[in-house]
N, C-alpha and C positions, 0 to 999 in steps of 0.2 A: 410679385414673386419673392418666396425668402431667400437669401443667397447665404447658403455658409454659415459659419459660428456669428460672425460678424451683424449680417439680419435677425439670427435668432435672439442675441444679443439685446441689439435693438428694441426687436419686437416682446420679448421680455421685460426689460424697462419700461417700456408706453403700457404695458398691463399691469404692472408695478405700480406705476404713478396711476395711473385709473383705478384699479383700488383704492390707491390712496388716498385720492381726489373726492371718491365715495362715501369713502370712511369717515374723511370732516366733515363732508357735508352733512352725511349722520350726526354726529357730534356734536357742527354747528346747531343744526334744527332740533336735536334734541333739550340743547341749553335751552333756549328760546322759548321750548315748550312746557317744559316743567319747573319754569321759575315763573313764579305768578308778577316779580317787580320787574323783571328782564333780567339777564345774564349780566354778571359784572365784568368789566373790560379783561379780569386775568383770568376770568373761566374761558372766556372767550378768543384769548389772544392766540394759544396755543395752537389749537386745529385752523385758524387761519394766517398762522405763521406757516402752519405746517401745507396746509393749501396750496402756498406760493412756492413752498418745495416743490408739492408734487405736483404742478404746474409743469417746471423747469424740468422737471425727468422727463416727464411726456415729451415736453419739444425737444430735448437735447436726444430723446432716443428716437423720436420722430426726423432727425436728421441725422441719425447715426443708420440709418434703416432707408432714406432717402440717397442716399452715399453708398451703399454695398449696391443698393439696385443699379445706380447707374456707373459703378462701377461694373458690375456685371453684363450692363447695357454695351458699355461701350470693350469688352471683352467680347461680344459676340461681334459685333462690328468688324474688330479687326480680324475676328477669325472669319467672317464670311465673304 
């Protein structure tokens, strides 16, 4: 369940970063295919620099999104 600005938050970042995760791996796979000697390491560095960004958005909103829920969790708790 989303709770608040907080999850939405969250849950925006992790779709953020999965696009983005998407988007290199496009990127990557495309170097690789239309270069007949392979891709040289600065075609290439970018979008897997950029990868391991958007890696870290995903998890870091993946626990920002895991924290509102159980914050919310344990708000019902003490109301009930």
């Amino acid at each position: 369940m989303i709770t608040g600005i907080v999850g939405q938050a969250g849950w925006m970042g992790m779709q953020r970063g999965m696009d983005g995760l998407s988007q290199n791996a496009s990127e990557i796979a495309s170097l690789n295919v239309n270069s007949a000697g392979g891709a040289s390491v600065s075609d290439i560095s970018a979008p897997l620099v950029e990868q391991g960004e958007n890696l870290r958005q995903v998890e870091a909103s993946a626990k920002v999104l895991q924290s509102s829920t159980e914050a919310f969790d344990h708000l019902i708790d003490i109301l009930a």
